[in-house]
C-alpha positions, -999 to +999 in steps of 0.1 A: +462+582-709+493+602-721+473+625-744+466+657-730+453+694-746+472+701-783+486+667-782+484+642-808+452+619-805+459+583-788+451+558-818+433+529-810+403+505-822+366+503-814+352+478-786+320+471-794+322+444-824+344+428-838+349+451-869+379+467-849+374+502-863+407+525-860+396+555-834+416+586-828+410+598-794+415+628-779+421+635-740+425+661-714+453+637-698+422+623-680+392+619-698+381+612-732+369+644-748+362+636-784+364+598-807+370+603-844+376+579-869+409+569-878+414+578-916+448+559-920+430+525-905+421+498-930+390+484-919+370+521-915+391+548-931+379+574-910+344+565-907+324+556-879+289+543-870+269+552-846+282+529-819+321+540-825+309+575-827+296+571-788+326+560-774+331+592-759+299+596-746+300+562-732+338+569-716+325+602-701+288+589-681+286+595-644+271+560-638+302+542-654+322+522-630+356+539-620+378+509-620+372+468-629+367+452-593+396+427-584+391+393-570+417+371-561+421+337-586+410+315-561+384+335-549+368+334-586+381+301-597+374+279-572+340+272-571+337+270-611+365+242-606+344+229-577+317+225-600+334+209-630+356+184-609+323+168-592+309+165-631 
């Protein structure tokens, strides 16, 4: 994330419905310190429920995953194709 302290917060939208919620979010240059609403988005104007207001929290726990896991495509897609050709 490019944000970093007395920087402008990264503007964004919320991932947990399909609302998409404007977030403002504000970073050390690594983590995610605080998630505010967006007051100049559309669909919130600033506000947040409960779930947008614990992005931050959610970004910042010790049990989250540090990156996606990679898997090569034909690793992953063969045996769904496997399956579906023999159909």
């Amino acid at each position: 994330m490019a944000a970093g302290p007395g920087s402008e917060p990264v503007r964004t939208v919320g991932s947990y419905c399909g609302v998409g919620c404007g977030l403002a979010v504000e970073t050390d240059g690594r983590q995610v310190r605080k998630v505010s609403g967006d007051k100049a988005h559309p669909a919130n104007g600033g506000r947040l429920c409960t779930k947008g207001a614990t992005h931050a929290d959610m970004m910042a726990r010790s049990s989250r995953s540090p990156a996606a896991k990679r898997w090569p495509w034909c690793a992953s897609g063969s045996p769904a194709a496997t399956r579906s050709l023999k159909r």
